[in-house]
N, C-alpha and C positions, 0 to 999 in steps of 0.2 A: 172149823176151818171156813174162810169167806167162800162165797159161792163165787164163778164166772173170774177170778185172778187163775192165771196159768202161766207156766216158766216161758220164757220168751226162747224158739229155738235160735234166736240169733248165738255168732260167737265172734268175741273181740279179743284181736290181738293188739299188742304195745310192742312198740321197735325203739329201743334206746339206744345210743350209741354209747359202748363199755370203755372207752378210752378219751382223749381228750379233743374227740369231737372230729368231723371229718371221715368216718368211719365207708361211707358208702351207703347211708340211711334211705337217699332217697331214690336208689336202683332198686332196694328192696323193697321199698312203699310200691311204689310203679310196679313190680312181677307180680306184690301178693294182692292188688287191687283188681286181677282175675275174679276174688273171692269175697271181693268188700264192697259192699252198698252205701259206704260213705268211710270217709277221712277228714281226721281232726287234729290240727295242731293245739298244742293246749298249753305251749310256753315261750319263752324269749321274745325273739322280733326280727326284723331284717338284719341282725346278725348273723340269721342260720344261713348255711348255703347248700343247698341240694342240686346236686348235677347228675343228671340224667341223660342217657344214651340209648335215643330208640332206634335204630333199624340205621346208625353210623350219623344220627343227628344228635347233637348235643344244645341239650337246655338247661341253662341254672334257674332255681329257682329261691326264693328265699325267705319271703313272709309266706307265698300261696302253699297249700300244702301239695306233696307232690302227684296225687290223684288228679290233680287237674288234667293232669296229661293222659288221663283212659275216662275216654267220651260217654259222659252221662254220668259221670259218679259226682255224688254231691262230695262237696270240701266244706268245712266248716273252721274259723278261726275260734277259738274257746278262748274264753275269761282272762285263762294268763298270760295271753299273748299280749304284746305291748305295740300299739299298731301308730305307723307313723301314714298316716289315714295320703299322702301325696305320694309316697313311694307303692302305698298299694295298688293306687290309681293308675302310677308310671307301670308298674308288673303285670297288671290285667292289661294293659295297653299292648305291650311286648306280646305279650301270650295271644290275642287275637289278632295280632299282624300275622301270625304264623299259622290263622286257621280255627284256632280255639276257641269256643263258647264257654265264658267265665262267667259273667254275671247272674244268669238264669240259676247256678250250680253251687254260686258262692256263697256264705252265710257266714257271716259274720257278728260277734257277739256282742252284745248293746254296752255290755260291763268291759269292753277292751280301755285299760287307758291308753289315750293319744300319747305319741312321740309329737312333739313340737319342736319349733326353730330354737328357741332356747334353751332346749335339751340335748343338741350337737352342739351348739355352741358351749353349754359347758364342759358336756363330754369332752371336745377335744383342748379344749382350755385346761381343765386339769390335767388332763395327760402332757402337755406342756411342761407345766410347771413341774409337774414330777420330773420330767426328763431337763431341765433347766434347774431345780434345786439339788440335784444328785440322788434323790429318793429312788431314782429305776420304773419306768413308766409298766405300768401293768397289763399294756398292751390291748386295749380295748379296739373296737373297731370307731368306733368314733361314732356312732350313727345317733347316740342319745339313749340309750337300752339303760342303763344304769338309772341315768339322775330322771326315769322316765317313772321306770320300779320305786326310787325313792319316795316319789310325789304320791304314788298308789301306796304303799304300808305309812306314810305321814297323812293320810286321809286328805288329802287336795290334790287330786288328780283331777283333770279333764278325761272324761269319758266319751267313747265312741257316742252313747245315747245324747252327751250333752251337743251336739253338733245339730240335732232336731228343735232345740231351743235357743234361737241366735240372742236374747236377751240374756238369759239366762248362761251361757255362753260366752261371751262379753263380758260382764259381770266376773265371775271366774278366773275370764281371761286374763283381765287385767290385774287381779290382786296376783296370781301367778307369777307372773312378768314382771311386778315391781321385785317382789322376792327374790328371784332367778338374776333381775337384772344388779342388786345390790351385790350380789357374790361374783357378777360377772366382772364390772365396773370396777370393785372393791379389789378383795382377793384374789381373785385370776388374774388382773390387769389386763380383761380385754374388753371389746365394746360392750358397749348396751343395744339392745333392740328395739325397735319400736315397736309399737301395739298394733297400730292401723294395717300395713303392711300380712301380718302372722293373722289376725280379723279375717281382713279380703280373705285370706288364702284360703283359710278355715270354711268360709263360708260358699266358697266355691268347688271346696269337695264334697261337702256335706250332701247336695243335691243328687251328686253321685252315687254316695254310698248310703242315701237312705234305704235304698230299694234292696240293698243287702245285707240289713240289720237286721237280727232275728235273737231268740232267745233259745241260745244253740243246747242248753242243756236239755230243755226240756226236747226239741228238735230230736238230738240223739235219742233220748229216752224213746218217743213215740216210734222212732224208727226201729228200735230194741225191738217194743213190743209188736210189731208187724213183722220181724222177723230178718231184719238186718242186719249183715255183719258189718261190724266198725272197726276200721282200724285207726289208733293212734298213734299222730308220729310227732319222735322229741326230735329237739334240736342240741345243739351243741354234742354234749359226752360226759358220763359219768362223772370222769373225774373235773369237769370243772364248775359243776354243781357249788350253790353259791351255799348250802350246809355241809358239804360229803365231797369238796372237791379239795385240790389244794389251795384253800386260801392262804392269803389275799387273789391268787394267780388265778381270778374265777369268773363263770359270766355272774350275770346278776339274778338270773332265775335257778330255779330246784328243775334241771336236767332229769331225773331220776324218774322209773316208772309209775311208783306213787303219788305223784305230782299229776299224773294222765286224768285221774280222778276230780281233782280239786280241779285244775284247769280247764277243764272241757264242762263243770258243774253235774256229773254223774257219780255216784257211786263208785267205792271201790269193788264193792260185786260185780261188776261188770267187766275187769281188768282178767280174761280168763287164760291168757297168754304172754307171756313176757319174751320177746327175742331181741334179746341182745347182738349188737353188729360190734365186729372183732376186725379191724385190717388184721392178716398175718403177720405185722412190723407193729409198728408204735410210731404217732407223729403226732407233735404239737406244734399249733399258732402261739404267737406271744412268747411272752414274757412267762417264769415261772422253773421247779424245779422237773425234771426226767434223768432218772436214773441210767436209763440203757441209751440215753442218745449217741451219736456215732457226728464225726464230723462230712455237712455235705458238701465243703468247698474243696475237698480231697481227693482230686480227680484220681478215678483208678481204685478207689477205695469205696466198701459197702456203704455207708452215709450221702456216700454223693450217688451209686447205683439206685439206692433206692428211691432217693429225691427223681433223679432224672425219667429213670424207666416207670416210677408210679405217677411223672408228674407232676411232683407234690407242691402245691402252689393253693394258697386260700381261695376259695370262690369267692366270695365277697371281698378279702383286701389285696385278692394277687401275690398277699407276702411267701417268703419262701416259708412253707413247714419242717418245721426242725424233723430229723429222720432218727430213728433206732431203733432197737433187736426188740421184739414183742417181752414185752413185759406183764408174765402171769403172775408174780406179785401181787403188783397192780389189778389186773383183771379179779383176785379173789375179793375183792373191796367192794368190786362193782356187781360180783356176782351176789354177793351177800346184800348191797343197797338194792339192790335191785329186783331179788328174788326171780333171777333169770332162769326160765323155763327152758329155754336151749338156745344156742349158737347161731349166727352168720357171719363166718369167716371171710372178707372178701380180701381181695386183691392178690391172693394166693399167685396168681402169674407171676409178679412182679419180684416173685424169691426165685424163679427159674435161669438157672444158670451159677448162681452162687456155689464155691464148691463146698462152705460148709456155710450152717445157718445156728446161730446162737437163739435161747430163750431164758431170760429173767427166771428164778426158782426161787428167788429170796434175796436179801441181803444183811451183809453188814453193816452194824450200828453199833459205834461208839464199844466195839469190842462182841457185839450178840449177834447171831444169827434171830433174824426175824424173816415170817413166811408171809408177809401181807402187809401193802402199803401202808406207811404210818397218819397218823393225821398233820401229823403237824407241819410245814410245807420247811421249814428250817431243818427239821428230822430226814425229812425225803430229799433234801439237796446233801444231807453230809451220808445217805448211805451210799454204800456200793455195792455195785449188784453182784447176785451170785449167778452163774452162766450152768445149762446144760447146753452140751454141744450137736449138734447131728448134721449126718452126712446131704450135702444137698442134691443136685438133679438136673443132668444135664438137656432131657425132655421137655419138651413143652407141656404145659400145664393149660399156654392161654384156650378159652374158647369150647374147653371140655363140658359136658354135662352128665358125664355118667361115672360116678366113682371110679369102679372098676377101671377106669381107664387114665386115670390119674398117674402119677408115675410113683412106683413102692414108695423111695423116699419121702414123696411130699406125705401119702396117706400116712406113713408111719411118722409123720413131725403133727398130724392135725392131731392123730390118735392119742398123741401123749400131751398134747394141750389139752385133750378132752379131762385124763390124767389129773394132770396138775391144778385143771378149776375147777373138777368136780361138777359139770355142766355139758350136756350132749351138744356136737357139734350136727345141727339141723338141714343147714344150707352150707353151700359155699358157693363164693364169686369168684368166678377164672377170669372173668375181661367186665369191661365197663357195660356192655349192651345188657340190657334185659332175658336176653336168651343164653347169654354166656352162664348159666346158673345150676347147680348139682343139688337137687331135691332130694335129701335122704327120710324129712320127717316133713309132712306141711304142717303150717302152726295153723290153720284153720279146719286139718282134720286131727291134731293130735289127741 
């Protein structure tokens, strides 16, 4: 055995969102960073949105990871994140107009590729076209995240590091640009961009963001070995993981706790907790199939309850999110992608008052009973769900912290979701604030 190697007592947790994204991730980053010596995003891009609610102040946030908001913890952007290097610049901006010290704390990965201007312009170009040739538009946010990712697995990305070498940079830039501008020009039918213009811009963040370039894996590691706990936070939601979600209906990165590893450039040995975030309902952005959706334009009816009283509105695009009955189906899919170590159930408030509350157990397809989402996104729009029923609660639920005090019916609806996924329910969120929170197990002492 080597001499002077010893197990690091740090312990990291992973918070995934089990659903189609939206879940309440980033109330739970901000409670458990009590316990964390640094946080890591290690996928997607300013498509995530994390809203946060300290002491009746609400903050979204969206590329930063959501640590920034508990003073002194370092944040770290990891490898898979795809960084549109002006909008991170506009978020630090926002965030120390309100008091916050970002820059000293931020660390960002030299391997991120850049979002560029001709990466929203196709983004939102194809989404056009699809919704203009009758294909059904896939619902993107438009920001560039897709044709950002493509340019990274086609090996011609512009990278965060290439911003430190403006020749080298340039160069790049512009065989990029002629590429991008051919399909823009061409097939999309929309403009072309210039060079010089997307250069200046490039060149003017760079100066910025040198000083918060770093080589975040190694970063994590060292901090391992001293004895820090890290926590990992995804974006989006299980199911719209671009291998394990429903495609086409998906973002563009692997959502999924495995991916915390490859993204941030650490080991999976390091991944010693997995907590999955659960709304009590079910909601999805976009385009795509949902089993238990409910309609929300139904005034008087649960689909439009649950929209209103949760809310439900994208942080990043304001669209309305589609509403419906929690779907554990679904959930066993993500349980198993995920190898989820236990539960946080939020928004639990937001079923109060309903006099009865339905849950997804399975469905029908094409004649069978089946107990767990299908893959195939054509298979998941023709089944239909199978419902268990229970009684709801006329009590309040908002605001509690102590089990016990929760109203019979809701504990006896969480208990058989625990049941049905085969996964301990850890946490749960009665209201949006930080303190609104029922600690049954903490994932940094389990």
């Amino acid at each position: 055995m080597q001499q002077g190697i010893q197990s690091a007592p740090g312990r990291n947790v992973v918070v995934v969102g089990t659903q189609w994204g939206d879940e309440g991730k980033g109330k739970v980053v901000d409670w458990l960073c009590d316990h964390a010596q640094g946080v890591v995003r290690f996928q997607g891009g300013h498509n995530a949105g994390h809203t946060l609610v300290i002491k009746g102040v609400k903050t979204a946030l969206q590329l930063i990871p959501s640590g920034i908001m508990r003073d002194g913890v370092p944040c770290y952007i990891g490898n898979g994140v795809v960084v549109d290097p002006t909008h991170l610049l506009g978020e630090i901006e926002r965030l120390e107009k309100i008091g916050l010290e970002v820059r000293s704390r931020l660390f960002v990965s030299e391997s991120c590729p850049l979002i560029l201007p001709f990466h929203v312009a196709v983004d939102k170009a194809r989404e056009a076209l699809r919704e203009t040739s009758g294909s059904g538009k896939i619902g993107t946010t438009g920001k560039g995240i897709g044709p950002a990712y493509e340019d990274k697995v086609a090996r011609r990305a512009l990278r965060v590091q290439d911003l430190l070498h403006p020749e080298r940079f340039a160069a790049k830039l512009r065989e990029l640009l002629a590429l991008h501008n051919v399909a823009l020009s061409g097939y999309l039918k929309a403009e072309a961009l210039e060079f010089q213009p997307i250069l200046d811009q490039a060149m003017q963040v760079a100066e910025q963001l040198a000083p918060m370039m770093a080589d975040v894996g190694y970063r994590i590691h060292k901090a391992r070995l001293a004895g820090a706990n890290i926590l990992f936070e995804g974006a989006q939601g299980t199911l719209l993981d671009i291998d394990h979600g429903t495609y086409p209906y998906v973002t563009s990165s692997n959502c999924v706790a495995g991916n915390a590893a490859a993204g941030a450039g650490v080991g999976p040995g390091m991944l010693h907790y997995i907590l999955g975030i659960t709304k009590a309902y079910t909601t999805r952005v976009g385009s795509g199939p949902f089993p238990t959706e409910l309609d929300i334009d139904a005034v008087g009816g649960v689909g439009h309850h649950l929209s209103t009283v949760g809310q439900e509105r994208g942080t990043v695009t304001g669209r309305a999110r589609r509403c419906g009955w929690l779907d554990a189906a679904a959930l066993k899919r993500s349980m198993i992608i995920n190898g989820i170590t236990g539960l946080c159930i939020t928004k639990l408030d937001v079923l109060d008052t309903l006099g009865e509350i339905k849950v997804c157990t399975g469905y029908r397809l094409n004649g069978q009973d089946i107990d767990i989402l299908p893959l195939d996104a054509d298979d998941i729009a023709a089944c239909e769900p199978v419902y268990e029923t229970f009684p709801g609660w006329s009590e309040s639920s908002f605001g509690i912290t102590e089990w016990d005090r929760l109203p019979a019916n809701a504990r006896a609806y969480l208990q058989r979701i625990e049941q049905l996924i085969g996964a301990p329910i850890d946490m749960v969120s009665t209201g949006p604030d930080r303190e609104h929170t029922i600690l049954l197990r903490h994932p940094y002492h389990a």
